[in-house]
ZADO-1210 file (C-alpha; in nm, 4 decimals, padded with zeros to 6 digits):
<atoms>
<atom x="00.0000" y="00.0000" z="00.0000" code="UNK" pos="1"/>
<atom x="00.1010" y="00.3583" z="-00.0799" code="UNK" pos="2"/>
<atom x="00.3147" y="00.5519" z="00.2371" code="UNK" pos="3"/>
<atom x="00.1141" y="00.8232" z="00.3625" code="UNK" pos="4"/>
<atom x="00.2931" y="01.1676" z="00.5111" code="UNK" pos="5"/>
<atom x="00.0836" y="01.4186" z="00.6511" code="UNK" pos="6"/>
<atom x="00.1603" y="01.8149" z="00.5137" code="UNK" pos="7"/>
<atom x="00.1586" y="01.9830" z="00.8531" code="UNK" pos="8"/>
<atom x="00.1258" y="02.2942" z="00.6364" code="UNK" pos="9"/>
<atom x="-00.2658" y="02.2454" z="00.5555" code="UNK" pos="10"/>
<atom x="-00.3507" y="01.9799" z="00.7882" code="UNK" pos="11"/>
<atom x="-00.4134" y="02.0277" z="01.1701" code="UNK" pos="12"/>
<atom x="-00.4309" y="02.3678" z="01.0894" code="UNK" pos="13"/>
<atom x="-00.6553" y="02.4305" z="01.3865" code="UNK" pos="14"/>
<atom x="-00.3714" y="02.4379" z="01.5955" code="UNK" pos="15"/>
<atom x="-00.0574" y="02.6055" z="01.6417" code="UNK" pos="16"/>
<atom x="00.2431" y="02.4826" z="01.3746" code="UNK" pos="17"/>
<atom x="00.4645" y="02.3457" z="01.6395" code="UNK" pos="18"/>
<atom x="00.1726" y="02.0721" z="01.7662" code="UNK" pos="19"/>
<atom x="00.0642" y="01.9598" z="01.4620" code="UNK" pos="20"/>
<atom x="00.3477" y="01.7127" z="01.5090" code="UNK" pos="21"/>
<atom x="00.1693" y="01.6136" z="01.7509" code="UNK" pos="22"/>
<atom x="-00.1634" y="01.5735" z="01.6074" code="UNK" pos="23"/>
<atom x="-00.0235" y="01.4029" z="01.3200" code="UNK" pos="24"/>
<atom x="00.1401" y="01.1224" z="01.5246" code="UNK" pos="25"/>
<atom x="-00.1491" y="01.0651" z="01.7051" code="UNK" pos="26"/>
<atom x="-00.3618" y="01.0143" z="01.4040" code="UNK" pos="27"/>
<atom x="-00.1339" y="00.7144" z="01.2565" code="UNK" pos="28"/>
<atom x="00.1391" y="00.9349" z="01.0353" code="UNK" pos="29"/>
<atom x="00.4662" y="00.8039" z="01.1089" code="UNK" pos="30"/>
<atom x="00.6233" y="01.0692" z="00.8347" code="UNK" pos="31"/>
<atom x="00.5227" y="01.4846" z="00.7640" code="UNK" pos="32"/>
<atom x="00.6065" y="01.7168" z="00.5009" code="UNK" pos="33"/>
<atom x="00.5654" y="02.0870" z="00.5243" code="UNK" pos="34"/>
<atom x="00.6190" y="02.3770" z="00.2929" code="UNK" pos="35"/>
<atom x="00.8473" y="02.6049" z="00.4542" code="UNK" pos="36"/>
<atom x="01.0143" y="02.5105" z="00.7654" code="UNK" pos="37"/>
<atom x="01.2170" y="02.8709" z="00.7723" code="UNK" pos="38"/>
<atom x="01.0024" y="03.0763" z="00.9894" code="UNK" pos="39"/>
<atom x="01.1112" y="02.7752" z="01.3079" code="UNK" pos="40"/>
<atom x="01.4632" y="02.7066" z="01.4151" code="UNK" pos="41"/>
<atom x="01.5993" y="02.3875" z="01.2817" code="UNK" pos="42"/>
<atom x="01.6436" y="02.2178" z="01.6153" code="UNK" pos="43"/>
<atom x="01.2945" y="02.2853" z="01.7647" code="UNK" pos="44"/>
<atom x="01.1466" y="02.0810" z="01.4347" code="UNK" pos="45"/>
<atom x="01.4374" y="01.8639" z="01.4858" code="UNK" pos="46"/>
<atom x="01.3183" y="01.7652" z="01.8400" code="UNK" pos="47"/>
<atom x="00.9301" y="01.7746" z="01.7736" code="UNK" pos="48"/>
<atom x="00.9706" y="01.4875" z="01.4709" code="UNK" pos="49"/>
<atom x="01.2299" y="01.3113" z="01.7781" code="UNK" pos="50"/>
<atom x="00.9123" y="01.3674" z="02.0068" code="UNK" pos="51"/>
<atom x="00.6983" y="01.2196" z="01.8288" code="UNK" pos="52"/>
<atom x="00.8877" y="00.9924" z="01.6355" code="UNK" pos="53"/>
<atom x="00.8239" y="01.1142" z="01.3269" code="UNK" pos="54"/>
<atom x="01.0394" y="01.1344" z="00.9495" code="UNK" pos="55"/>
<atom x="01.0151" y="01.4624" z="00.7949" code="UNK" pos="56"/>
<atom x="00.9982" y="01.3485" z="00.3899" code="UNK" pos="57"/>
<atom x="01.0144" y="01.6642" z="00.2570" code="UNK" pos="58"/>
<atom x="01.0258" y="02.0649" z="00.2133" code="UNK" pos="59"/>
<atom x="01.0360" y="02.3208" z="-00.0337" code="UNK" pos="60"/>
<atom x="01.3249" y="02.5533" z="-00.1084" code="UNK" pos="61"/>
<atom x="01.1856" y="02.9151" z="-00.0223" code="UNK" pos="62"/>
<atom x="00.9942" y="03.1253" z="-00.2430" code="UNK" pos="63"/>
<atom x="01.0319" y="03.4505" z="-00.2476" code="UNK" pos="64"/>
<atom x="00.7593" y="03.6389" z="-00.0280" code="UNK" pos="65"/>
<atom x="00.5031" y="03.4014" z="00.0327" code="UNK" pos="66"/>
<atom x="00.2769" y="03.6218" z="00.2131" code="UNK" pos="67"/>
<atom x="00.2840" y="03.8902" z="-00.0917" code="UNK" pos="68"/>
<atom x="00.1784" y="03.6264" z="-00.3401" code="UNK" pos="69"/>
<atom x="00.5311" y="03.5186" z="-00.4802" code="UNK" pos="70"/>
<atom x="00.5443" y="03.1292" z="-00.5237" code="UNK" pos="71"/>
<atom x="00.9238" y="03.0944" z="-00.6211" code="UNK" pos="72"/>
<atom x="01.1624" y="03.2518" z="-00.7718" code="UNK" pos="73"/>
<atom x="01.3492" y="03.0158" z="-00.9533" code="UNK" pos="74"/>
<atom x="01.2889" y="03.1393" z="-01.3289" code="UNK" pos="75"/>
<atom x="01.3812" y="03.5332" z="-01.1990" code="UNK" pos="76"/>
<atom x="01.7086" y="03.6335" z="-01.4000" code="UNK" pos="77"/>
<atom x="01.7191" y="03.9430" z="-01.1513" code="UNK" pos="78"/>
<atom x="01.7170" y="03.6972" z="-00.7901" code="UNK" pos="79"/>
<atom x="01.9669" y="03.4307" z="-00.8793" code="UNK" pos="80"/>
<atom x="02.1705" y="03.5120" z="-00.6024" code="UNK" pos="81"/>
<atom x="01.8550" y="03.5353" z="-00.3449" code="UNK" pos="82"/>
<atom x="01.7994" y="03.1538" z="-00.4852" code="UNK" pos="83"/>
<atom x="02.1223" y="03.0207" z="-00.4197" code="UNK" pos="84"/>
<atom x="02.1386" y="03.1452" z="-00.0922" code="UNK" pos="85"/>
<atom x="01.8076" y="02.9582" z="-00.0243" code="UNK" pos="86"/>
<atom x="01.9388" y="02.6427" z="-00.1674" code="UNK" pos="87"/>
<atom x="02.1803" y="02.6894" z="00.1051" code="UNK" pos="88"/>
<atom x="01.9409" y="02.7593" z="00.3575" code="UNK" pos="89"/>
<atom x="01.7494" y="02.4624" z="00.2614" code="UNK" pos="90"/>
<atom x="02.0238" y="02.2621" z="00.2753" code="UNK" pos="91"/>
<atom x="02.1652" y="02.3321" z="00.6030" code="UNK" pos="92"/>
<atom x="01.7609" y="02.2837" z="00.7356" code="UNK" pos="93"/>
<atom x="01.7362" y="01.9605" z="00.5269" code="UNK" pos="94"/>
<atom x="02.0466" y="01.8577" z="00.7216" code="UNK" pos="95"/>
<atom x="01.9141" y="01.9433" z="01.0839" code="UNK" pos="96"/>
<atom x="01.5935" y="01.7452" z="00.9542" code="UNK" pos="97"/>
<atom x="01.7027" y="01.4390" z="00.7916" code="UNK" pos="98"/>
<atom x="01.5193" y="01.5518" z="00.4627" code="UNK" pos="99"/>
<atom x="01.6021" y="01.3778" z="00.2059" code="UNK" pos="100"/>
<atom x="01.4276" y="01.5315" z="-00.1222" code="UNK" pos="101"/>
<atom x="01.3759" y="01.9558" z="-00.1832" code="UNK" pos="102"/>
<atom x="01.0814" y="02.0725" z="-00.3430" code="UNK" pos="103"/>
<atom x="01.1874" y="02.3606" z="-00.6030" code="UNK" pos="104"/>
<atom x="00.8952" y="02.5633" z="-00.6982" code="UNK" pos="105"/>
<atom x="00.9819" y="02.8091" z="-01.0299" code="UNK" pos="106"/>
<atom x="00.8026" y="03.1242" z="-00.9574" code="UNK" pos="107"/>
<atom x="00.5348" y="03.2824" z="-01.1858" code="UNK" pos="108"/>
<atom x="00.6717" y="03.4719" z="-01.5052" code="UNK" pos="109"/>
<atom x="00.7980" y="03.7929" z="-01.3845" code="UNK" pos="110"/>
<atom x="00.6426" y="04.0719" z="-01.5906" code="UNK" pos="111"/>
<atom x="00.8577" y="04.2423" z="-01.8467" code="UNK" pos="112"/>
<atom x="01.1045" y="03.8997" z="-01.8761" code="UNK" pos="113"/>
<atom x="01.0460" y="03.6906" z="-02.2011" code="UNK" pos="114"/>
<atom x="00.9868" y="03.3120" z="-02.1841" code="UNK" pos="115"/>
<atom x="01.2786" y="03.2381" z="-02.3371" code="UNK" pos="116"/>
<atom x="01.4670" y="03.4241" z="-02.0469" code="UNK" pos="117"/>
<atom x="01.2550" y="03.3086" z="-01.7685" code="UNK" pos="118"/>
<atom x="01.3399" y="02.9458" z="-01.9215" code="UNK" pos="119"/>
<atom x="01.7398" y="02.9708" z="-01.9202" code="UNK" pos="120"/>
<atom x="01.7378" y="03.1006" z="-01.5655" code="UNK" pos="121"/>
<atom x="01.5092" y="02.8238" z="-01.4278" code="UNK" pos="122"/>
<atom x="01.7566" y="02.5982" z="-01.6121" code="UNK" pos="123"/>
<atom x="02.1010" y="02.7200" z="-01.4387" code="UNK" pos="124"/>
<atom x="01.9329" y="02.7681" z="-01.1162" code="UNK" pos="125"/>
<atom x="01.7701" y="02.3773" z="-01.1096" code="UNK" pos="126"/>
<atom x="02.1192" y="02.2931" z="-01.2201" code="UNK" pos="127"/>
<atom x="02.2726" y="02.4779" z="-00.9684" code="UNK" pos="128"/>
<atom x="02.0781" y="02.3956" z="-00.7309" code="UNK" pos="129"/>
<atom x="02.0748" y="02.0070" z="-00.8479" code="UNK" pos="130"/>
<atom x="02.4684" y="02.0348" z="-00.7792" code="UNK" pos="131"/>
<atom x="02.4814" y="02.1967" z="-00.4415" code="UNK" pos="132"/>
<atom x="02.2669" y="01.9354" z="-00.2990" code="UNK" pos="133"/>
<atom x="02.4224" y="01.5862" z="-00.4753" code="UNK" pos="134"/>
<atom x="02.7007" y="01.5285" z="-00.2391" code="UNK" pos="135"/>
<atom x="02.4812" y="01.5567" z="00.0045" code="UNK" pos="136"/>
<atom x="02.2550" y="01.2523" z="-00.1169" code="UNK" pos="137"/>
<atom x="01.9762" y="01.5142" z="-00.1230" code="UNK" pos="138"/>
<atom x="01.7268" y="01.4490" z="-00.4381" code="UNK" pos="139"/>
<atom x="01.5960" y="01.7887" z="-00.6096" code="UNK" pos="140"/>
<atom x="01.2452" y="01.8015" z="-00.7134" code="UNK" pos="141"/>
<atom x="01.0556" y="02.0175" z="-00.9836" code="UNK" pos="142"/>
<atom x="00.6657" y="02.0280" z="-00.9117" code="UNK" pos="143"/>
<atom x="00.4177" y="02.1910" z="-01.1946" code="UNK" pos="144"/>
<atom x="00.1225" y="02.3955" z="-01.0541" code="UNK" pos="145"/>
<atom x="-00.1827" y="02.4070" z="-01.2262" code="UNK" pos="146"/>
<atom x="-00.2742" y="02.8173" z="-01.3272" code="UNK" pos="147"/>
<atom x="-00.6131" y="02.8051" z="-01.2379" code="UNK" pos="148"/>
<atom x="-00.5046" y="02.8129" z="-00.8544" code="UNK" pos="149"/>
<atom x="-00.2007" y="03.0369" z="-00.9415" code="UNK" pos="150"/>
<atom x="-00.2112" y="03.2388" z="-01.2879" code="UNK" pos="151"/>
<atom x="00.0628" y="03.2615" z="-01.4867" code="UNK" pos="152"/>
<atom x="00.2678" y="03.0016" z="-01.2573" code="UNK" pos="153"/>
<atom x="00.5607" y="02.9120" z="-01.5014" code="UNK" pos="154"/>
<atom x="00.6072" y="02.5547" z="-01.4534" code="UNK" pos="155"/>
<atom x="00.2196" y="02.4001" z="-01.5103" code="UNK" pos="156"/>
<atom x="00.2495" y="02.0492" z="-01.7033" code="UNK" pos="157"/>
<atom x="00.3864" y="01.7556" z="-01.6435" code="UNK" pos="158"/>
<atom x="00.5847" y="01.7841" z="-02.0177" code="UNK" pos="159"/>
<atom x="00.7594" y="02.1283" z="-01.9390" code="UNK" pos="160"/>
<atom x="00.8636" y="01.9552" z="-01.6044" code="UNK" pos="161"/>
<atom x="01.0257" y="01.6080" z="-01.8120" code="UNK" pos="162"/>
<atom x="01.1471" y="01.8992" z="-02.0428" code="UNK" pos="163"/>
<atom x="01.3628" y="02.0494" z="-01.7832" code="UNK" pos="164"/>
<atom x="01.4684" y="01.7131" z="-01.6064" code="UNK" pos="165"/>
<atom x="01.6485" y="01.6122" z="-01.9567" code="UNK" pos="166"/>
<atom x="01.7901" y="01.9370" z="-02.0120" code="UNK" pos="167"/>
<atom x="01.9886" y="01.9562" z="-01.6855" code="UNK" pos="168"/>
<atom x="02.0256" y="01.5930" z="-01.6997" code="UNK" pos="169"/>
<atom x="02.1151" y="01.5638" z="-01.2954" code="UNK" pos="170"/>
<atom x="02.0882" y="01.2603" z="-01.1231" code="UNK" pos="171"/>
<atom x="01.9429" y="01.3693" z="-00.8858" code="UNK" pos="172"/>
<atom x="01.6415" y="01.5796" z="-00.9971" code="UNK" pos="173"/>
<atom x="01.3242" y="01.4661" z="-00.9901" code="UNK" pos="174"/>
<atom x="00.9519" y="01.5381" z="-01.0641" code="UNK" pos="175"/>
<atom x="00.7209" y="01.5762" z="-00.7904" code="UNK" pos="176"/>
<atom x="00.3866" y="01.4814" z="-00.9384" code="UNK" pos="177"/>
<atom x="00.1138" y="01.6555" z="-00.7498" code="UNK" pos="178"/>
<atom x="-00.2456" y="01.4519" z="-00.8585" code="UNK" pos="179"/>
<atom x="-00.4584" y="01.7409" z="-00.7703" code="UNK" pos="180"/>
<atom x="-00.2387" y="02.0085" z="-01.0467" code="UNK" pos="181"/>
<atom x="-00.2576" y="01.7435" z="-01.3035" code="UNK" pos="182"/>
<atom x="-00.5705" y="01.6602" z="-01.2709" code="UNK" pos="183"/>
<atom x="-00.6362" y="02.0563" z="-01.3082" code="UNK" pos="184"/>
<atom x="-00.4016" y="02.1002" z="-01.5998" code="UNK" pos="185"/>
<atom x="-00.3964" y="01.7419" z="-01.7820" code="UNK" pos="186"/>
<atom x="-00.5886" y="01.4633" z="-01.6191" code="UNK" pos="187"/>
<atom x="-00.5010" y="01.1462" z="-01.7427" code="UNK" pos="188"/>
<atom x="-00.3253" y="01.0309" z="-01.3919" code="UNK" pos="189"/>
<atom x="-00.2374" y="00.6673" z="-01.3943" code="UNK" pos="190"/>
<atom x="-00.1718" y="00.6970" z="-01.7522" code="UNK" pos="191"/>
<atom x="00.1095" y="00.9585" z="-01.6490" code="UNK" pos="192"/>
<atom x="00.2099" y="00.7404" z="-01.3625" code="UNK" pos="193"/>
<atom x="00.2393" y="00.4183" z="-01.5727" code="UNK" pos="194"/>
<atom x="00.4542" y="00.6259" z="-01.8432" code="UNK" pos="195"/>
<atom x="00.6886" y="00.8286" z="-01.5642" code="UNK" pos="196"/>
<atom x="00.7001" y="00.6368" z="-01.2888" code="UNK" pos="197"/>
<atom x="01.0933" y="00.5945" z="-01.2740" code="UNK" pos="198"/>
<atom x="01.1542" y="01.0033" z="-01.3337" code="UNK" pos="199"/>
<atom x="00.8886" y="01.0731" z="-01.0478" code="UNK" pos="200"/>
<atom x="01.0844" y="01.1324" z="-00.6650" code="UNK" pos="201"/>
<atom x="00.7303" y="01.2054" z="-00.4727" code="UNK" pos="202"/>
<atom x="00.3564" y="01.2381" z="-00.5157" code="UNK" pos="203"/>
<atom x="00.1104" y="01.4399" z="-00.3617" code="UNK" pos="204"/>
<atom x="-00.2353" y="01.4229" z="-00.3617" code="UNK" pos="205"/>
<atom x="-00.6006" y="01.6277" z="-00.2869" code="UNK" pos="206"/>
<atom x="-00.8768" y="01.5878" z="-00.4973" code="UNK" pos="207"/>
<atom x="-01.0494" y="01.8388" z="-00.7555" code="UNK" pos="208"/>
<atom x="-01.2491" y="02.0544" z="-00.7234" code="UNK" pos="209"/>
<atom x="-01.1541" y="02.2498" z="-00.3393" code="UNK" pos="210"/>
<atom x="-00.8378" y="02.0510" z="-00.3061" code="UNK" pos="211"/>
<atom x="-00.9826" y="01.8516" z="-00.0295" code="UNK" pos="212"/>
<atom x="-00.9300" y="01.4992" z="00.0897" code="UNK" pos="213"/>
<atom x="-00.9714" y="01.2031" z="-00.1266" code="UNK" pos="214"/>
<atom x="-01.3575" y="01.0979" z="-00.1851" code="UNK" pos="215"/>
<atom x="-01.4488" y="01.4800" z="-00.1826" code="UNK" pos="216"/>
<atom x="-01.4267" y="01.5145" z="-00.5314" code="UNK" pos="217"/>
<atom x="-01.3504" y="01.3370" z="-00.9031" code="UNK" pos="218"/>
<atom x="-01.0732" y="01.1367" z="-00.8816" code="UNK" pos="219"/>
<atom x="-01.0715" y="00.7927" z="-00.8267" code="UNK" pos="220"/>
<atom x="-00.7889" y="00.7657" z="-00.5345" code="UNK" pos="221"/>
<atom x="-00.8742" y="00.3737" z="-00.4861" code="UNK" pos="222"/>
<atom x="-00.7491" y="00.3043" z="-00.8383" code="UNK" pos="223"/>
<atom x="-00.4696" y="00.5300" z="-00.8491" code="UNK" pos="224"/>
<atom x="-00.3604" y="00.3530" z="-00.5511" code="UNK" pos="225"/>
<atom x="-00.3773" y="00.0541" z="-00.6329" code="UNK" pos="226"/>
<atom x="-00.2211" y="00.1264" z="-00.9710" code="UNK" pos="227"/>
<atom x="00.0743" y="00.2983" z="-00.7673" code="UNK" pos="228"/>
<atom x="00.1155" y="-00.0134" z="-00.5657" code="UNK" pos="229"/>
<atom x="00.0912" y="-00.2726" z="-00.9252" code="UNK" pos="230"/>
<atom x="00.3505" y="-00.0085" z="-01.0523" code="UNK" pos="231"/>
<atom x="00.6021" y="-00.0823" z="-00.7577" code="UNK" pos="232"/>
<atom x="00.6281" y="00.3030" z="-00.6070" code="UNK" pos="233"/>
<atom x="00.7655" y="00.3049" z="-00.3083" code="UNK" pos="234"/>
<atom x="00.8199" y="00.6372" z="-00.2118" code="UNK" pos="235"/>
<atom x="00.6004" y="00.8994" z="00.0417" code="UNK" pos="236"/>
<atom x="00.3019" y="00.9784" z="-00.0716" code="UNK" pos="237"/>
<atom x="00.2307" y="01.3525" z="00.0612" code="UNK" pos="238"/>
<atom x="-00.1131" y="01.4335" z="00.1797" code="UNK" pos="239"/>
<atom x="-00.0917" y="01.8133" z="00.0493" code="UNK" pos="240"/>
<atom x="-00.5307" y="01.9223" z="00.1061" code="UNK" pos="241"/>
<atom x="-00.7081" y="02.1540" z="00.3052" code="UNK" pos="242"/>
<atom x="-00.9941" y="01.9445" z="00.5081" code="UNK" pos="243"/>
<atom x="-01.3381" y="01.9972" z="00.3741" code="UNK" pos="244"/>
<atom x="-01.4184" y="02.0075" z="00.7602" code="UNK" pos="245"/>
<atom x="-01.3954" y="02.3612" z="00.9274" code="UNK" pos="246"/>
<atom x="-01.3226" y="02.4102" z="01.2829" code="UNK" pos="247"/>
<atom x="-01.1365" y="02.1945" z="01.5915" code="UNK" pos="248"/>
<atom x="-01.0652" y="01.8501" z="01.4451" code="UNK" pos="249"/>
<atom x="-01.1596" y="01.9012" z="01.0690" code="UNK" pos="250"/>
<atom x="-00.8616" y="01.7199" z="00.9901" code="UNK" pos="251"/>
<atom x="-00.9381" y="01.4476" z="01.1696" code="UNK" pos="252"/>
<atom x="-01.2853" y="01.4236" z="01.0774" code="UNK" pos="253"/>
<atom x="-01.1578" y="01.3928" z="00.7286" code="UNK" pos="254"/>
<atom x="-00.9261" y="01.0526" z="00.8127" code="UNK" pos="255"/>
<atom x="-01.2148" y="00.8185" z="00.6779" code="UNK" pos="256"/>
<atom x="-01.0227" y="00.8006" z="00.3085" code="UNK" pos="257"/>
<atom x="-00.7476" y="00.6901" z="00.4981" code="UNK" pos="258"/>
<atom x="-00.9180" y="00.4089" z="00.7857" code="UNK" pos="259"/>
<atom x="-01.0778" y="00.2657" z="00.4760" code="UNK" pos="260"/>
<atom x="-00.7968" y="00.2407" z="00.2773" code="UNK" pos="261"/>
<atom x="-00.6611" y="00.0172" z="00.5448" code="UNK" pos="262"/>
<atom x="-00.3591" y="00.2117" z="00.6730" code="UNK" pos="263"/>
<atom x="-00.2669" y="00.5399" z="00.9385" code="UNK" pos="264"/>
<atom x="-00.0599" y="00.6836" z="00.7352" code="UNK" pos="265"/>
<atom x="00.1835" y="00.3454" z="00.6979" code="UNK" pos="266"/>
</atoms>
């Protein structure tokens, strides 16, 4: 059965950051993701996934200014110096963490900065980037995000991503293949998965439409489970939604995809 990691990001979200470790131990997760760890020293996440016995799978290089609507900065020819100091910043948290795989998110095309431009940049920063974190046995990924939920994003299909990968040609980049942004931009998920299964590092998942747990919405998560598990993936699956469930314990409320499925987050 497909590995489960809880995003501490969007879920628990009823609750402080720091005890959603918590919260997502009790409810079965034995492994958590976030988005950006940077705003919390290293060593109090370090203790609270030692607490709680928990693997932290996973984090995102940062972004820019999250709070002002940047997501990445990656394909910015003016802020390649402001990325590789966070690919240094993400390192040295990766470290702290025991992360093993970076989430690089390109950025939205900056206004006034041709494609063509925009392109070459993301390609010497990912390869940058790609080479900083190699000796380190850290895995780079490269995640598309459907332009419905951010316009304009540069990076939105599964192709451009595969694109990239063979033009830096690193061993150690990835795609992280997010089912609710293809569904959005492409659909054809297990199709995808049967064809790119060896190039993909880590999935995440919420379902379409209002990104919110499996069952909510279209996609069929039994099948693409089960076609994950015929297909031999072993890696974390990340459970990146926002519960349909307002209020204390929506999260929770929300675990019955998961009971039924057999598993805690296993």
């Amino acid at each position: 059965m497909p590995r489960f990691a809880a995003n501490l990001s969007l879920l628990f979200a009823d609750r402080p950051f720091l005890d959603r470790f918590e919260a997502a131990a009790r409810a079965g997760f034995v492994a958590v993701e976030f988005q950006f760890p940077y705003a919390w020293p290293a060593a109090e996440l370090a203790e609270r996934l030692a607490r709680w016995q928990l693997a932290a799978v996973l984090h995102n290089l940062p972004a820019g200014d999250w709070a002002a609507g940047e997501r990445g900065i990656a394909c910015h020819p003016d802020r390649q110096v402001e990325f590789g100091d966070g690919v240094e910043r993400a390192l040295r948290y990766a470290q702290a963490l025991g992360v093993g795989q970076l989430n690089c998110l390109a950025g939205v095309l900056p206004a006034g900065v041709s494609p063509a431009a925009a392109w070459a940049t993301l390609v010497n920063n990912v390869r940058y980037a790609a080479q900083v974190l190699q000796p380190h046995g850290i895995t780079l990924l490269l995640e598309p995000i459907n332009t419905w939920d951010v316009p304009g994003f540069f990076l939105s299909r599964t192709e451009q991503a595969i694109r990239l990968l063979d033009e830096v040609a690193a061993p150690n980049l990835k795609l992280q293949y997010d089912l609710y942004h293809a569904q959005r931009m492409e659909g054809e998920l297990a199709a995808t998965l049967q064809r790119l299964l060896p190039r993909i590092g880590h999935i995440q998942l919420a379902d379409n439409p209002g990104r919110h747990e499996p069952g909510t919405g279209e996609i069929r998560f039994p099948f693409l489970f089960d076609c994950m598990d015929a297909l031999g993936y072993a890696g974390w699956v990340g459970c990146e939604y926002r519960p349909a469930a307002d209020g204390p314990l929506g999260t929770e409320r929300g675990l019955g995809w998961l009971a039924d499925w057999g598993c805690r987050g296993q």
